[in-house]
Structures are given as structure tokens and as C-alpha cells.
TORKOL-4160 file (C-alpha; in steps of 0.2 Angstrom, whole numbers, padded with zeros to 4 digits, m for minus):
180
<pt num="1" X="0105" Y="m0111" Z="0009"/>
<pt num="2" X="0102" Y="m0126" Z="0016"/>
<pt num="3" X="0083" Y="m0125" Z="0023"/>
<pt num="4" X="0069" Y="m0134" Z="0016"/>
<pt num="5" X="0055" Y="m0122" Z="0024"/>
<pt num="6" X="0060" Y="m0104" Z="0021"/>
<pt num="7" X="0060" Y="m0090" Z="0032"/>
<pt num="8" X="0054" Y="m0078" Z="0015"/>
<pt num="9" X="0037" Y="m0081" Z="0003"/>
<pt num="10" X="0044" Y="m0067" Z="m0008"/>
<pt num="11" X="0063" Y="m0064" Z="m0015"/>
<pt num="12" X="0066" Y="m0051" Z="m0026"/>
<pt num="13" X="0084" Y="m0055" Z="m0033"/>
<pt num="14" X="0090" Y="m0039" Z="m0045"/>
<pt num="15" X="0109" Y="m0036" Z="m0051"/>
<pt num="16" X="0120" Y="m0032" Z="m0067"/>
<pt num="17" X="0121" Y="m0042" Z="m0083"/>
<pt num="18" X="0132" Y="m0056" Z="m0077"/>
<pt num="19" X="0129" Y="m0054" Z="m0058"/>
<pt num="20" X="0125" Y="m0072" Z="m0053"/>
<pt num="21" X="0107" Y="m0068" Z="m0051"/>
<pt num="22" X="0101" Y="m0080" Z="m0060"/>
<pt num="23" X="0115" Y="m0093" Z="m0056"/>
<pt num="24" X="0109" Y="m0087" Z="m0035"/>
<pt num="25" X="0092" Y="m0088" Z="m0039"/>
<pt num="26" X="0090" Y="m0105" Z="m0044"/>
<pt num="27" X="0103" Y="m0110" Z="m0029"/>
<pt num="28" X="0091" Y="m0103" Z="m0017"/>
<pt num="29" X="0075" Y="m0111" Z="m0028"/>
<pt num="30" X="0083" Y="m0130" Z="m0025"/>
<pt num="31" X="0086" Y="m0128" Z="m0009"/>
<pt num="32" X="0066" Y="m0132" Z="m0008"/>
<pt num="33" X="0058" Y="m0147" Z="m0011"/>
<pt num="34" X="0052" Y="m0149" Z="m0031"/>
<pt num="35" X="0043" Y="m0148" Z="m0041"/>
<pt num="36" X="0050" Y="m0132" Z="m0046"/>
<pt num="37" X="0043" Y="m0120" Z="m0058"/>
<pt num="38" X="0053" Y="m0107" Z="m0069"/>
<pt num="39" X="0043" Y="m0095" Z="m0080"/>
<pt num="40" X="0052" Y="m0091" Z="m0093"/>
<pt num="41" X="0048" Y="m0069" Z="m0100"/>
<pt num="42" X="0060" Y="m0071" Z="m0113"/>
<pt num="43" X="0057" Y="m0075" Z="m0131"/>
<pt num="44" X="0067" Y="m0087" Z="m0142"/>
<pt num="45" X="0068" Y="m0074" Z="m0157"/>
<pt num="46" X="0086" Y="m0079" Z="m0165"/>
<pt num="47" X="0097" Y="m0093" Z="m0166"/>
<pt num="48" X="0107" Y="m0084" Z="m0150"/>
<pt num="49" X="0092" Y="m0084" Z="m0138"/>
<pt num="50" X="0088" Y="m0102" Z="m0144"/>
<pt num="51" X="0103" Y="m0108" Z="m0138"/>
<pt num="52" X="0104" Y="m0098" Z="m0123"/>
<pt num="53" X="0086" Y="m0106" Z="m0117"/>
<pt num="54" X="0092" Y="m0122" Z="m0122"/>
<pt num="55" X="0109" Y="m0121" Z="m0111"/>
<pt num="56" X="0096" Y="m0113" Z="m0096"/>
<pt num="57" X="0085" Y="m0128" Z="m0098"/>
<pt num="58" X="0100" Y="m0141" Z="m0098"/>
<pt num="59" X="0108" Y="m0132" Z="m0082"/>
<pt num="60" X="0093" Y="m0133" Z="m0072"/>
<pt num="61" X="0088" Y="m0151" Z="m0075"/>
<pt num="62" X="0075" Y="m0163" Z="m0074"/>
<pt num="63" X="0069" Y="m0156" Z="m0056"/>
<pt num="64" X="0062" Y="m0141" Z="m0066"/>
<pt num="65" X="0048" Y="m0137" Z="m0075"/>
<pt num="66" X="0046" Y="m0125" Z="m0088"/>
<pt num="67" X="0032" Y="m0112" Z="m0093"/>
<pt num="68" X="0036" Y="m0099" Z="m0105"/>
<pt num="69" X="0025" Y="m0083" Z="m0103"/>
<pt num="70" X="0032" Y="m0067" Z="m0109"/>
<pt num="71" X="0016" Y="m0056" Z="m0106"/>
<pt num="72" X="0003" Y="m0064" Z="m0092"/>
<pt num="73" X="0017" Y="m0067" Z="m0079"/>
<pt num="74" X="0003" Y="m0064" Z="m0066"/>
<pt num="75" X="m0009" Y="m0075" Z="m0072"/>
<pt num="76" X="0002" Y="m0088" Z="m0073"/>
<pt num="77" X="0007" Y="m0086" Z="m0056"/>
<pt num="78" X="m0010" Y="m0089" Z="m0051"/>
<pt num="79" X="m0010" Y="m0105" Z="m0062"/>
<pt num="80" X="0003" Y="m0110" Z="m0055"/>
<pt num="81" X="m0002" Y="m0109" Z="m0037"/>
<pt num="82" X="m0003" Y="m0125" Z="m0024"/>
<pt num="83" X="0006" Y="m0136" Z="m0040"/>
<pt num="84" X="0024" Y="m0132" Z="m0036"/>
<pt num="85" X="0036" Y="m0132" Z="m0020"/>
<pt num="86" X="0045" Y="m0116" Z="m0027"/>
<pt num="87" X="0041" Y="m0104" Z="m0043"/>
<pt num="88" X="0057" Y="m0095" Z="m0050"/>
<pt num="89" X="0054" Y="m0080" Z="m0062"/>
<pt num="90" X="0066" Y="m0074" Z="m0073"/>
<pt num="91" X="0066" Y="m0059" Z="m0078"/>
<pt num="92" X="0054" Y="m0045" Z="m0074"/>
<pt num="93" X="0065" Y="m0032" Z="m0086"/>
<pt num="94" X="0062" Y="m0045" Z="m0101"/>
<pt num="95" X="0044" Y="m0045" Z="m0097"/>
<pt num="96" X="0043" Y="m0027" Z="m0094"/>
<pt num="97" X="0052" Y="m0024" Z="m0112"/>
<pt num="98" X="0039" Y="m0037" Z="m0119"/>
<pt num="99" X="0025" Y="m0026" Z="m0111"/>
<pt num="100" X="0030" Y="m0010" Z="m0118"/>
<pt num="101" X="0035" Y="m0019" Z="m0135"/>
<pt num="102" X="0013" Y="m0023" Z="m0137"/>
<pt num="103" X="0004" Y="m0006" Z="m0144"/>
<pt num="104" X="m0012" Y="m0014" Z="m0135"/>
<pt num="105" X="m0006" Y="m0016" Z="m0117"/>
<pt num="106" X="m0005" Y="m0005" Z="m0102"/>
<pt num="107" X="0010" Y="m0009" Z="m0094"/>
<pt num="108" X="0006" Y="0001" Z="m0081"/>
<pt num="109" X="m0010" Y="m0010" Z="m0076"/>
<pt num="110" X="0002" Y="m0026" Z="m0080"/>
<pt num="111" X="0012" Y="m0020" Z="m0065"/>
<pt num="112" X="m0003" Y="m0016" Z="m0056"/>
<pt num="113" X="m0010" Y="m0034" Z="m0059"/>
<pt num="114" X="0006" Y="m0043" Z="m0053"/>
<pt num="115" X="0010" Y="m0033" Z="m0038"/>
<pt num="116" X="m0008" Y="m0037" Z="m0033"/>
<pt num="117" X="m0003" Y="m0056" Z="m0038"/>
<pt num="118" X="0012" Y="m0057" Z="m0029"/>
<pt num="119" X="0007" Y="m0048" Z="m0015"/>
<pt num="120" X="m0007" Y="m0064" Z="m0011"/>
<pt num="121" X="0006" Y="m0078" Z="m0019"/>
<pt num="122" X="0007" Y="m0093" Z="m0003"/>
<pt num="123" X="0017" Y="m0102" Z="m0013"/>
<pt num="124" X="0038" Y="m0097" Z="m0012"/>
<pt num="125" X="0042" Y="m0086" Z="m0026"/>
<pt num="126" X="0058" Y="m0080" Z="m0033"/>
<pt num="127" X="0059" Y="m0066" Z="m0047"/>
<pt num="128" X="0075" Y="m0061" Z="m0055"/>
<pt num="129" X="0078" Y="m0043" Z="m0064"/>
<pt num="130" X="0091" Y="m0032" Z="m0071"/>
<pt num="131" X="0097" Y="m0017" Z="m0062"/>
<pt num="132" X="0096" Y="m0004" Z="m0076"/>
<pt num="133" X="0094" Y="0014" Z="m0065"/>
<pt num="134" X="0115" Y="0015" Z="m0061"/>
<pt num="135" X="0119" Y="0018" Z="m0079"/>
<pt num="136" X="0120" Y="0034" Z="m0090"/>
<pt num="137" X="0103" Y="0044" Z="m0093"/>
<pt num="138" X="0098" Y="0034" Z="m0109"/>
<pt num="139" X="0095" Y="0047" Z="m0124"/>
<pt num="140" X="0080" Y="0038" Z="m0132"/>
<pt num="141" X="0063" Y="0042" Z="m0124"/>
<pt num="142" X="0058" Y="0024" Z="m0124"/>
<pt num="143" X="0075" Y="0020" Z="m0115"/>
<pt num="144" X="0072" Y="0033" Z="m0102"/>
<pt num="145" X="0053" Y="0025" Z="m0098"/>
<pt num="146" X="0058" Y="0007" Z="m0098"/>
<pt num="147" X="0072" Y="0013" Z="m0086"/>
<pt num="148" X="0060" Y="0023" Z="m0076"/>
<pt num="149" X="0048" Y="0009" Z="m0075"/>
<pt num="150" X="0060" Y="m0005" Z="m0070"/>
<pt num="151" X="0066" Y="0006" Z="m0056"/>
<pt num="152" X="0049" Y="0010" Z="m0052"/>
<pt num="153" X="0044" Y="m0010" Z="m0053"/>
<pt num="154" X="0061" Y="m0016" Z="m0041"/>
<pt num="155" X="0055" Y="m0001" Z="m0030"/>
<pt num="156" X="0037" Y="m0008" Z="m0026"/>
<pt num="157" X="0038" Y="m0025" Z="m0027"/>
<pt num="158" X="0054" Y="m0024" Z="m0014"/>
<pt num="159" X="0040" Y="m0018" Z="m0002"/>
<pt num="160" X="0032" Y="m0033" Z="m0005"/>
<pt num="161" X="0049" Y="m0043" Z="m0003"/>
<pt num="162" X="0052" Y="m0054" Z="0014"/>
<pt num="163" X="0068" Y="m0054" Z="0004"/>
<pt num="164" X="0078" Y="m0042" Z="m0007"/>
<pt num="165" X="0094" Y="m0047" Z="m0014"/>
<pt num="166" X="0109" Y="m0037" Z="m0024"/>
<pt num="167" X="0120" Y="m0047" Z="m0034"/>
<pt num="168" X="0137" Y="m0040" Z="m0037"/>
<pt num="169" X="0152" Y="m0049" Z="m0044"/>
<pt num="170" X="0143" Y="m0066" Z="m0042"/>
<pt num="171" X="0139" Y="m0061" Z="m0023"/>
<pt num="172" X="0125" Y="m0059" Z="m0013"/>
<pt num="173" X="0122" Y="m0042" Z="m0005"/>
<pt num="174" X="0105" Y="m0045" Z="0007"/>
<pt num="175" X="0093" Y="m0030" Z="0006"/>
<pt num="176" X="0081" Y="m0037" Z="0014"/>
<pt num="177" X="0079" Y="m0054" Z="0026"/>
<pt num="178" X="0090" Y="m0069" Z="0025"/>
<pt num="179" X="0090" Y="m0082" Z="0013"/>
<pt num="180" X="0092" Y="m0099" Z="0026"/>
């Protein structure tokens, strides 16, 4: 991963808890000119997701900006447009689990809204998401949905994907296109 113009505009990178997603994803981010954009869904909660966005921050450095947006992800998106060489955003199943957390939002029409977004997006974009559909059938209702949707979510927006990556064990599996 080596080229400064890629050969993809959209790159879905899904895997396991501890795949190397994350770690590929930011990899594949730098190997573009900065600035460089990461958009942050998760929320800083507790003392143990503080500290984990504090290390995330410290590993990516001073190349990186940071927006945190754990709702509009498609609006920011379009904020974010023509200001960065690269946008990297992680993770979809934290901002999925945000969406169905709000009483007052569709997230349904949130999908909607950033397929339709990502679909018109000239500048490279990287989004990162958890791979949730190989486990056991989830006994809770609102387990089964957020299951459900994600899968529904990878499905549609690898459509959209010039490339689609699988990370297992900390390597690549390529879906979709070529990362160079």
C-alpha cells in the first residue's frame, strides 16, 4: 500500500473484534497524502472508552484530524468534503448502535441518508465495521435487529464499495478491488 492516488473512492473494511481493521484501515488511509480525517461514532461514556480514544488519538498522530459524530455521520461527510486528502470512519456498528439507542430517530432513513452520501462522496473514504451476523442467533429482540441491520448495512454499502475488505487474524482478505 504504497500508492498516493488510489485505484478505490470507497473501501468498506469489516472484520471481528480484534481483526486489525482498524489497525488496516488507517494503514491504507496514510498511504495518502494528509490532511486526513477520522470520524470518530463512539462515545467517551466511561473511564475505559476515554482511555481507549486517547491511546486511538496518540497512535494516529499529528497527521490526523479528529471529528467526533456519533449520529450525523452523513452530514459530516459532506462537511468534510474537498478539506481532506483521505476520510477514515470508524465504526458504522457503533453508530448503528447509537442510532437505535435515540427513541426520536429512524435508523432506517439514517442508512438511507448515508448510502445516498457515500454513494456521491469524491473524496477517498474508508469505513470500518464489525462483523456481527457469524455469531449465535442473539436471544434479545433488539440484538437480533441491530444484527440484522448491520448485515443489511455491510450488504448495501459493499455495493457501493470500489473496495471490500475482510479482516481475519490481522489479515486482509480482498472482497472487492485492490487496495494499491
Amino acid at each position: 500500500m504504497t500508492a498516493t492516488i488510489p485505484s478505490w473512492r470507497l473501501a468498506l473494511i469489516v472484520g471481528g473484534a480484534k481483526s486489525g481493521k482498524s489497525r488496516f484501515a488507517q494503514r491504507l488511509a496514510e498511504t495518502l497524502p494528509p490532511p486526513r480525517l477520522y470520524v470518530a461514532t463512539g462515545e467517551a461514556k466511561d473511564a475505559e472508552m476515554q482511555a481507549r480514544i486517547r491511546r486511538h488519538r496518540e497512535e494516529r498522530g499529528p497527521t490526523w484530524e479528529t471529528w467526533e459524530e456519533p449520529l450525523a455521520l452523513g452530514e459530516i461527510l459532506l462537511q468534510a468534503q474537498g478539506r481532506f486528502g483521505v476520510i477514515l470512519v470508524d465504526c458504522l456498528t457503533m453508530w448503528l448502535n447509537n442510532l437505535l439507542a435515540q427513541e426520536d430517530t429512524d435508523p432506517a432513513e439514517a442508512q438511507r441518508r448515508l448510502i445516498r452520501t457515500v454513494s456521491s462522496l469524491a473524496t477517498p473514504t474508508i469505513l470500518v465495521s464489525n462483523e456481527v451476523g457469524w455469531g449465535i442467533v442473539p436471544i434479545n429482540p433488539l440484538a437480533r435487529r441491530f444484527r440484522d441491520e448491520a448485515g443489511l448495512l455491510h450488504q448495501e454499502l459493499a455495493q457501493h464499495a470500489d473496495l471490500a475488505v475482510l479482516m481475519v487474524c490481522g489479515l486482509p482478505v480482498y472482497l472487492k478491488g485492490q487496495a494499491g
